[in-house]
Each structure stands twice: as structure tokens, then as C-alpha cells.
N, C-alpha and C positions, 0 to 999 in steps of 0.2 A: 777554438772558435765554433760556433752554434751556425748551424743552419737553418736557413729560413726558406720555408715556403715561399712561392711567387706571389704575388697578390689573384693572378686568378684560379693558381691553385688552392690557397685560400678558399676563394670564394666558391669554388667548384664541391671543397671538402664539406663546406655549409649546406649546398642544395644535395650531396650525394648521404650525409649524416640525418638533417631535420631532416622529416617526414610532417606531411600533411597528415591532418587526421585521418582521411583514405588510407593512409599508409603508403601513399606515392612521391615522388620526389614536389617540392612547389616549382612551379612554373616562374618564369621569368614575368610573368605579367599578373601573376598571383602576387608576387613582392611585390612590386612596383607599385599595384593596387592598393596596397597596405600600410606604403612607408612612404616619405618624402623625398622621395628619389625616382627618378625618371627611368622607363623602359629602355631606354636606349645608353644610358648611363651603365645602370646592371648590366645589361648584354655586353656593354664596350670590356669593363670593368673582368666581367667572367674569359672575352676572347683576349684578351690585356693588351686593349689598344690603350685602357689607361691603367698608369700605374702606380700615379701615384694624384689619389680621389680626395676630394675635401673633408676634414674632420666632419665635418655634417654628415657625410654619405656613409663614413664607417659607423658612427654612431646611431644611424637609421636601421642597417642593418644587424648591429647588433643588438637592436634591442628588438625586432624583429624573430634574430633567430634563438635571441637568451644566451648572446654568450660575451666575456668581457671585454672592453674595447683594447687592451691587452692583447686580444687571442689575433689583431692586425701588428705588433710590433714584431 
């Protein structure tokens, strides 16, 4: 049996891996800014008050941070 990441360790692994071109982590309201997904959505999403988000929101971010919508299964 395979084990899986949590969904906001997931999404923690994305903001702590991508780098801004500063070479610092992006900010929760840098995403937000970028993709079609709500500040408060990402934030919930990251502290995993949600766990389980609408194909939209994964697909936002992944194409966001360049990685396959796969890398949520």
C-alpha cells in the first residue's frame, strides 16, 4: 500500500519547492493573484480546513506551479 501526502502537505511541498524568481517562497496572495482561485480558498486548503477542493482549484494550481494534476492523486 502507497502512501499519500495530506492535501495541505501537498500544497505546503509546492510553496516550500517553487521559488519566485527572487528565489523566495510565493506568497499566498502572489497565487491567488495569478490563478482562479480565491485567497482564502489556498489559505483554507494549505491549514486543511479543506480537503477535498474542486477539480478547478487543483487544475489552477497546477498549472500555476508546472506540475501534473497527477502530483494531487
Amino acid at each position: 500500500m502507497t502512501a499519500y501526502l495530506p492535501l495541505e502537505d501537498q500544497i505546503r511541498v509546492l510553496f516550500d519547492v517553487v521559488r519566485h524568481p527572487e528565489g523566495r517562497p510565493y506568497t499566498l496572495q502572489e497565487v491567488s493573484e495569478q490563478i482562479d482561485v480565491s485567497l482564502a480558498t489556498i489559505s483554507q486548503m494549505r491549514s486543511g480546513r479543506i480537503k477535498n477542493p474542486q477539480l478547478h482549484t487543483l487544475r489552477e494550481l497546477c498549472r500555476f506551479f508546472d506540475v501534473p494534476l497527477h502530483y494531487f492523486e
